[in-house]
C-alpha positions as CSV (number, residue, x, y, z in Angstrom):
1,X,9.7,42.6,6.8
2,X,12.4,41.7,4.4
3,X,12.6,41.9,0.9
4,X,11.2,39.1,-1.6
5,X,14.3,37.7,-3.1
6,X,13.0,34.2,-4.8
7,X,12.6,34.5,-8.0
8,X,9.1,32.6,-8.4
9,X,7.9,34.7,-5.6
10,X,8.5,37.5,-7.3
11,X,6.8,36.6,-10.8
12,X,4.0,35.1,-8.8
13,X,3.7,38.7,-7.0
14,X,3.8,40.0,-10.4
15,X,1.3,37.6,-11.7
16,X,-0.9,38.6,-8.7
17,X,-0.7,42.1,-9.2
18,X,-1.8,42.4,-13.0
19,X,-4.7,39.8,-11.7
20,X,-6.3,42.6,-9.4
21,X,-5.8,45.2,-12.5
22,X,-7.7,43.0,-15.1
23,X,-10.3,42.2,-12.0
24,X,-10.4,45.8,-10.8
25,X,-10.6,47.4,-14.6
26,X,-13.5,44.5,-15.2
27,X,-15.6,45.2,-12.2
28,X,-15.4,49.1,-13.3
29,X,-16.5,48.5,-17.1
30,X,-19.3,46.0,-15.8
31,X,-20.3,49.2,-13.5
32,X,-20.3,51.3,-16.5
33,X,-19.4,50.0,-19.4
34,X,-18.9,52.6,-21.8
35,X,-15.8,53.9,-24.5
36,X,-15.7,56.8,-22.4
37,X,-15.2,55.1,-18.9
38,X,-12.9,52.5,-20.9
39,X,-10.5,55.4,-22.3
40,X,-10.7,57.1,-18.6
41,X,-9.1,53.5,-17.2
42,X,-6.4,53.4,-20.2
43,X,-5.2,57.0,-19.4
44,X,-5.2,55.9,-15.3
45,X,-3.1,52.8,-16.1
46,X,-0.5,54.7,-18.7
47,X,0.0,58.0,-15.8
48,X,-0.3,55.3,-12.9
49,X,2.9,53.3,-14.9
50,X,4.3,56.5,-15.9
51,X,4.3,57.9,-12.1
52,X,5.9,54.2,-10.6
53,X,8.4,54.9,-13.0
54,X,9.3,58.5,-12.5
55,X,9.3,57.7,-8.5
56,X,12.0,54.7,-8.7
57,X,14.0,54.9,-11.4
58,X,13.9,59.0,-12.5
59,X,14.9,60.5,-9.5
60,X,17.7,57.9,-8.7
61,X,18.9,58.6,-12.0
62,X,18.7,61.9,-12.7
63,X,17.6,63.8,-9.4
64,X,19.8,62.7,-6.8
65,X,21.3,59.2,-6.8
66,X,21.5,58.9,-3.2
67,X,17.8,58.5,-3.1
68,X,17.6,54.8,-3.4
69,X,14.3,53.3,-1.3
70,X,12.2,50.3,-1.3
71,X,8.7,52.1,-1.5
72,X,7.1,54.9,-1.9
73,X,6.7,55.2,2.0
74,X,10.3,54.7,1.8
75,X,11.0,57.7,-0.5
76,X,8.4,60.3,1.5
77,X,10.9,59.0,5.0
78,X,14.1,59.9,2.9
79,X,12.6,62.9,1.5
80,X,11.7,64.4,4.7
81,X,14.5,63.2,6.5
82,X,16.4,65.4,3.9
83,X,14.2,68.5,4.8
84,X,14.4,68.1,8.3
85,X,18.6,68.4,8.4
């Protein structure tokens, strides 16, 4: 598969994937809509963003700038390619 390089596709991706958030964090409230379960989704969201960003742009940076990868089955392949040599 090659990369998505259109520009359009790639807002439309973008536009896709906050769709299944909003629909995925709705269908959980409506499950059990409460301030508790609410806060619990706002604290998954933040770390979830927080992790993505740690994964593709922290460790290129600051950890080892050789690790540049596509996806995060990209970056477990180049991590264990680097254990295994």
């Amino acid at each position: 598969m090659s990369d998505l390089q259109s520009k359009p596709g790639i807002v439309v991706k973008g536009i896709t994937f906050l769709g299944i958030i909003v629909v995925a964090a709705a269908l959980i409230l409506f499950e059990s809509p409460s301030g508790r379960t609410a806060a619990l989704l706002a604290v998954l969201v933040w770390a979830a963003c927080r992790f993505y960003y740690f994964l593709f742009y922290v460790l290129e940076r600051y950890v080892d700038p050789s690790l540049r990868y596509a996806g995060i089955i990209a970056l477990i392949r180049a991590i264990l390619a680097k254990r295994c040599k």
